[in-house]
Each structure stands twice: as C-alpha cells, then as structure tokens.
C-alpha positions as CSV (number, residue, x, y, z in Angstrom):
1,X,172.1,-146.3,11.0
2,X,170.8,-145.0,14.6
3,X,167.9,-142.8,12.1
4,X,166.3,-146.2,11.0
5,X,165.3,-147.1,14.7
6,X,162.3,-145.8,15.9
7,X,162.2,-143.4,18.4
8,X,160.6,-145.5,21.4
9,X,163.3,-148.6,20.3
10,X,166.4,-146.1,20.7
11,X,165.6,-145.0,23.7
12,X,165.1,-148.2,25.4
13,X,169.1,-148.5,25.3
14,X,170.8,-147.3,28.2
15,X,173.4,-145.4,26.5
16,X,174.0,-144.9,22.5
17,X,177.3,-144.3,21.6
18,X,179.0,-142.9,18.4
19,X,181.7,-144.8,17.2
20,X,184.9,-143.0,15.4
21,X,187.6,-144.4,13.2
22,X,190.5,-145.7,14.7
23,X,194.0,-143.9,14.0
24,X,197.1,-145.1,12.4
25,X,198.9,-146.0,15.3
26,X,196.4,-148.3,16.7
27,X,196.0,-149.8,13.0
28,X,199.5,-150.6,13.5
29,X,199.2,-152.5,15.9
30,X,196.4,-154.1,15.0
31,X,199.1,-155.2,12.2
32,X,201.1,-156.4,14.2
33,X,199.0,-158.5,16.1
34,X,197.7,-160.1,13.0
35,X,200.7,-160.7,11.2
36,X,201.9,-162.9,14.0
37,X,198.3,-164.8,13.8
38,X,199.3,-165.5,9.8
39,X,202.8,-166.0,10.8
40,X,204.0,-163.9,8.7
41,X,206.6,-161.1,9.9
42,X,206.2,-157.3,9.8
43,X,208.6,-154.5,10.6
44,X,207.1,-151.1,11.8
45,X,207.5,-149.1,8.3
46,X,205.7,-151.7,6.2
47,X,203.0,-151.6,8.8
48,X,202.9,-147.9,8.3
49,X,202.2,-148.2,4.7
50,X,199.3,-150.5,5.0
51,X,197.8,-148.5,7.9
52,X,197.5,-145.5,5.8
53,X,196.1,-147.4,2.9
54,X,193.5,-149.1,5.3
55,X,190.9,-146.4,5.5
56,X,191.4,-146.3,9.0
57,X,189.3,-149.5,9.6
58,X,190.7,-152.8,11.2
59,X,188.8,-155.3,8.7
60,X,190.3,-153.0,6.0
61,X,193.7,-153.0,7.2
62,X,193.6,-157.0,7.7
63,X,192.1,-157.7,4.5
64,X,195.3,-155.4,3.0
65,X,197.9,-157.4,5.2
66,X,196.5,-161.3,3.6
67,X,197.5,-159.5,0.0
68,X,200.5,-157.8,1.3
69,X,201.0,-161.2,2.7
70,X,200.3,-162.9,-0.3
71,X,202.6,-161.0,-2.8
72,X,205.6,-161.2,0.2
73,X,205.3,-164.7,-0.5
74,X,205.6,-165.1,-3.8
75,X,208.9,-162.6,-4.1
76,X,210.5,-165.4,-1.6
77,X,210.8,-162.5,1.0
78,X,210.6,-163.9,5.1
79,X,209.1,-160.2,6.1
80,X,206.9,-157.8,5.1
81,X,209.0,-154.2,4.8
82,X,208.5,-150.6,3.5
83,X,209.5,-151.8,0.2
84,X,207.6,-154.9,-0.2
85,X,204.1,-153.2,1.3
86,X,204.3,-150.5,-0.9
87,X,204.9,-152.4,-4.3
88,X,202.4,-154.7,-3.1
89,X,199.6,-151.9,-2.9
90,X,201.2,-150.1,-5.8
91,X,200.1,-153.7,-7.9
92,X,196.6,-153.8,-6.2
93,X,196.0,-150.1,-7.3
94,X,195.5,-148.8,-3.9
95,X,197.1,-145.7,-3.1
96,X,198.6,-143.7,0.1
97,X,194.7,-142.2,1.3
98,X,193.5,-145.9,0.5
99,X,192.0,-144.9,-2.8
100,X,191.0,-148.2,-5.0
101,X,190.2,-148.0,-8.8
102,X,186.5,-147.7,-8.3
103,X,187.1,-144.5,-6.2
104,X,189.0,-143.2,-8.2
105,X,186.9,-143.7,-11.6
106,X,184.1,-142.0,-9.4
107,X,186.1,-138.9,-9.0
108,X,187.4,-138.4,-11.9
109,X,184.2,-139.1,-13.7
110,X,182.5,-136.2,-11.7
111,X,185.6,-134.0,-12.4
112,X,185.8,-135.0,-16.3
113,X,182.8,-135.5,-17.9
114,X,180.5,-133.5,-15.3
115,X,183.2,-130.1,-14.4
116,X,183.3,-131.1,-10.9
117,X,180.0,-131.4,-10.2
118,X,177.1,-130.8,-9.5
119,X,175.8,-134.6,-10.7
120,X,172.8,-136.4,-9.4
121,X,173.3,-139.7,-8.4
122,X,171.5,-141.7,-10.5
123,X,173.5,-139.9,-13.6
124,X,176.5,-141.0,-11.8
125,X,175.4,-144.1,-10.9
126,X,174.8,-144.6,-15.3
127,X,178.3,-142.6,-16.0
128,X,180.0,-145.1,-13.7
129,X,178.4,-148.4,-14.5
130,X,177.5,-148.4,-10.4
131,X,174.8,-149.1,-8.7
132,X,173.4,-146.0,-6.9
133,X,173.3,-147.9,-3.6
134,X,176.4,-149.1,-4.0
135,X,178.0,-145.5,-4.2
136,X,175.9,-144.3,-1.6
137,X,176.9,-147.3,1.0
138,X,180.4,-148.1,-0.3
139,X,182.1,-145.4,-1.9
140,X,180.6,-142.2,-1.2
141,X,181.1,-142.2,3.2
142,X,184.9,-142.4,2.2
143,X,185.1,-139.8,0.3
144,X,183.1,-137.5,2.0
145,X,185.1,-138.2,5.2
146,X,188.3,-137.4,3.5
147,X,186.4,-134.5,2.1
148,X,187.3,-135.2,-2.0
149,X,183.5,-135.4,-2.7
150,X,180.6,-133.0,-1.3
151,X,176.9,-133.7,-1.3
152,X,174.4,-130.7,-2.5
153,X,170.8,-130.2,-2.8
154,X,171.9,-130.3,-6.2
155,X,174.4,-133.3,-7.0
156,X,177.6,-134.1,-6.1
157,X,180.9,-132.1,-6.2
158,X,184.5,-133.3,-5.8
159,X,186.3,-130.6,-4.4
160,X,190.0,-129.5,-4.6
161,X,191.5,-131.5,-2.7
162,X,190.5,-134.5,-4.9
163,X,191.6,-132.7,-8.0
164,X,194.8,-132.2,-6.1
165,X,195.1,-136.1,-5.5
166,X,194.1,-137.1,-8.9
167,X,196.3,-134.8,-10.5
168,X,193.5,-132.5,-12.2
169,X,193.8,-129.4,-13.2
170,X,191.1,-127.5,-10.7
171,X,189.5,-124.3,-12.4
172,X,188.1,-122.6,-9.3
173,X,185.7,-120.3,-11.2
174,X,184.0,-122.5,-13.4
175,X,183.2,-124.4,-10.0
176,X,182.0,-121.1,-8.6
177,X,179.8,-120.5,-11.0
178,X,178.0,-124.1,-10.4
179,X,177.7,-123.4,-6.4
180,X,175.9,-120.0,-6.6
C-alpha cells in the first residue's frame, strides 16, 4: 500500500519496486521444493493442479499442498498425483482458478439477488454476512485481477466471464442498461 506513505517517506528509498504474481511454473516448483521439506512426494501433474488453484501466490500454494498433504495421507497413498490433488481440492471446495466458497457466494450474490451489479459495498457486505473490509482486503483484489468483478463509481459488477465460471445465465442487455 505504497499510497499510505507519505510523500517525503517514499522517496527516501532508493528504488521502489512493484511486485507481480509469480506464474505457474515457478509455483511448481515452489511445490516441489516444499513437498520434499514435508516429506511427502509429488509428481509434476498433481503439482499442476495445486498451482492453478493457488492464486498464483507461494503462501497460497503451500498452504494448499499441507491439505493436499493431509488428505494423501489419510487415503494410505505414498504420493501426491493428478488424481489425488484434484479430489482433494474438489472436497475443500476450491476450484481450477482457486475459487473458495466465500468467493464464490460473493459472485453469485451480486449476479442473483443484485442482476450483476451495480451494488455498493456495504449492501454487499449485509447480503453476504462479510465484513466490508474483509471483501475489500481479501476477496475483492482476486477477483478483480481475474477480472470476474469490476469496481464503478456506482457499485460493483461481476462481469461475464464470472457468469461463465459460475454457470449463470448472462443477459447482456439488462447489464447494459445498468452501465449507461
């Protein structure tokens, strides 16, 4: 949050830099690595599946591979494959983009009861049972990045794409008629 500095703090650092999200290959073998620090072993597919479900964030993807882990365990398996990371996300409700329930229930709350949007946040925040800061900080930077929810002057939208994901029908006029 380089806009809560002030101005004469910022720029006594030498050099600010901007810091982007790290791709699935180097997730992967970020997996690796940490599978061998839990001892647990991992073939390149079922890394694959967790590194797309991570959000492309190492602390993400790690916290994903202890309940991958976890649940490779219980079935008696000796490593962690396609098979066993997928049903194992498929049980913690976590989908292929890294969607979790909560993300989800934001969604399809703003495409349900609200038409898509536009919706303030604090009637989202009561439609949700969330706290407005806790969208705004934990759910909402996802989903903008993914570009499934867009902020207006006048609420928020999901767009197509998350209808597409969510398995919505998407009536483009009626969300044409909201934007202008």
């Amino acid at each position: 949050r380089l806009g809560a500095i002030s101005s004469p703090l910022r720029n006594r650092f030498g050099v600010i830099h901007r810091l982007d999200f790290y791709e699935n290959e180097e997730i992967e073998k970020i997996l690796h690595r940490s599978s061998k620090i839990l001892e647990i072993p991992i073939d390149s597919a079922g890394a694959k599946i967790i590194s797309r479900s991570s959000r492309r964030t190492p602390r993400v993807a790690n916290r994903l591979l202890k309940r991958v882990r976890d649940f490779t365990q219980v079935e008696n398996a000796e490593k962690i494959n396609e098979n066993l990371a997928h049903q194992a996300l498929e049980n913690l409700e976590i989908d292929e983009l890294g969607l979790e329930p909560t993300d989800r229930h934001i969604l399809a709350t703003i495409a349900e009861k609200f038409a898509g949007g536009p919706v303030g946040i604090q009637t989202l925040a009561a439609a949700t049972m969330e706290e407005v800061e806790t969208i705004e900080d934990v759910y909402e930077p996802y989903l903008l990045q993914i570009g499934f929810l867009a902020r207006t002057p006048r609420g928020r939208i999901v767009t197509e794409q998350a209808y597409k994901h969510l398995g919505i029908s998407y009536n483009k006029e009626n969300l044409n008629n909201k934007l202008f």
